[in-house]
N, C-alpha and C positions, 0 to 999 in steps of 0.2 A: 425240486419243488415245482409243482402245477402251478402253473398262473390261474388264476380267477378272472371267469369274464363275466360281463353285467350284460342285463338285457342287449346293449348296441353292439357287443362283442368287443367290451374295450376291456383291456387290465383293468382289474381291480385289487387294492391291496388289503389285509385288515388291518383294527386297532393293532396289533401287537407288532405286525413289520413297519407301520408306520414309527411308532414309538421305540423301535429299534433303530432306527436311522438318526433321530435326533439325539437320541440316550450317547449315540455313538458319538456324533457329534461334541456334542457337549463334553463328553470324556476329553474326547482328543483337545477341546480349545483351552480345559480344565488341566491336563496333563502339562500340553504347551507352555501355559500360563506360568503355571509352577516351574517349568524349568526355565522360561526367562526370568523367575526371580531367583532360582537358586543360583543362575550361572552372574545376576547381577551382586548379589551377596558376596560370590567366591570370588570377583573382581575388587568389588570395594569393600572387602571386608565387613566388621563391623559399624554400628554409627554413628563413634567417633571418628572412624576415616571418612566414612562419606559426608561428616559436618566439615573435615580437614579439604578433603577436595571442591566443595562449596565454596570455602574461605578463600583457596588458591583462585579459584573462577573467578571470585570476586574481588581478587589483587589489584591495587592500582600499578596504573604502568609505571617503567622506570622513568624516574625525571620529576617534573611537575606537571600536577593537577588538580583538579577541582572536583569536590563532590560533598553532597552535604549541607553546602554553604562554606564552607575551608575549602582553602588553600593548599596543598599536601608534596612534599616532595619524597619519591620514593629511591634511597639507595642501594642500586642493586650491585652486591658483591657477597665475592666468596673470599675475600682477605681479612673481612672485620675491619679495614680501615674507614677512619672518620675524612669527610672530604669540605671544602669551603665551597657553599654554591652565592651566586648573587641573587638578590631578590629585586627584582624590578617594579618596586612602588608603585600605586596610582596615584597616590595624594601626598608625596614627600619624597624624601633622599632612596635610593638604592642604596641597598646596604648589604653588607657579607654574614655570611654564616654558617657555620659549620655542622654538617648533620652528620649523627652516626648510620649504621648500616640499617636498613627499612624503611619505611612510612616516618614519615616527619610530619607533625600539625602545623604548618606555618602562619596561620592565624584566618582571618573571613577572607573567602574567594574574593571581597570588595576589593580588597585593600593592596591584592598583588594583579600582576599582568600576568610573572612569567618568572619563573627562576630557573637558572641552567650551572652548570658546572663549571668554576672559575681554571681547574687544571692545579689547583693548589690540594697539597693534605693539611690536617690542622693536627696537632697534638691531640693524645690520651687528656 
């Protein structure tokens, strides 16, 4: 291809190789695009898995915590055993009690400090 020059003897290009460089463009960032969504698709599946990876994100930790305005103690296990943790009151006795395996409500973040794991299991 012959360059085109203007009066000062500079390049010049036309409408069509201009709008050839953009078109181009746009392809490629249009193509890319589409494969970081397909390559994100064939990672997280459908979007029930990617509401199921959201939920794990948004797991509480193991033990005790707060969120919400609750209190929550999370037991993490792979045995299915139920465990006796203690609850550390603000405004009354410490008391025991026995959670099964997950997220447990233990009632308004006011009302506890702290619960931890007595070392006990409790019955089915």
């Amino acid at each position: 291809m012959i360059a085109q020059r203007d009066e000062r003897g500079e390049s010049v290009r036309n409408e069509t190789e201009r709008g050839t460089g953009v078109t181009r463009l746009r392809r490629r960032w249009a193509a890319s695009a589409g494969a970081t969504v397909l390559a994100l698709m064939a990672t997280t599946g459908p979007a029930g898995a990617a509401t199921q990876a959201g939920e794990q994100a948004l797991a509480k930790p193991c033990g005790y915590s707060e969120s919400g305005g609750f209190a929550w103690y999370n037991h993490c296990t792979t045995d299915g055993s139920r465990i006796q943790i203690r609850l550390d009151a603000v405004g009354g006795f410490d008391t025991n009690r026995c959670v099964d395996p997950g997220e447990t409500r233990l009632g308004w973040a006011f009302e506890y400090r702290n619960a931890w794991y007595t070392g006990r299991l409790c019955g089915s």
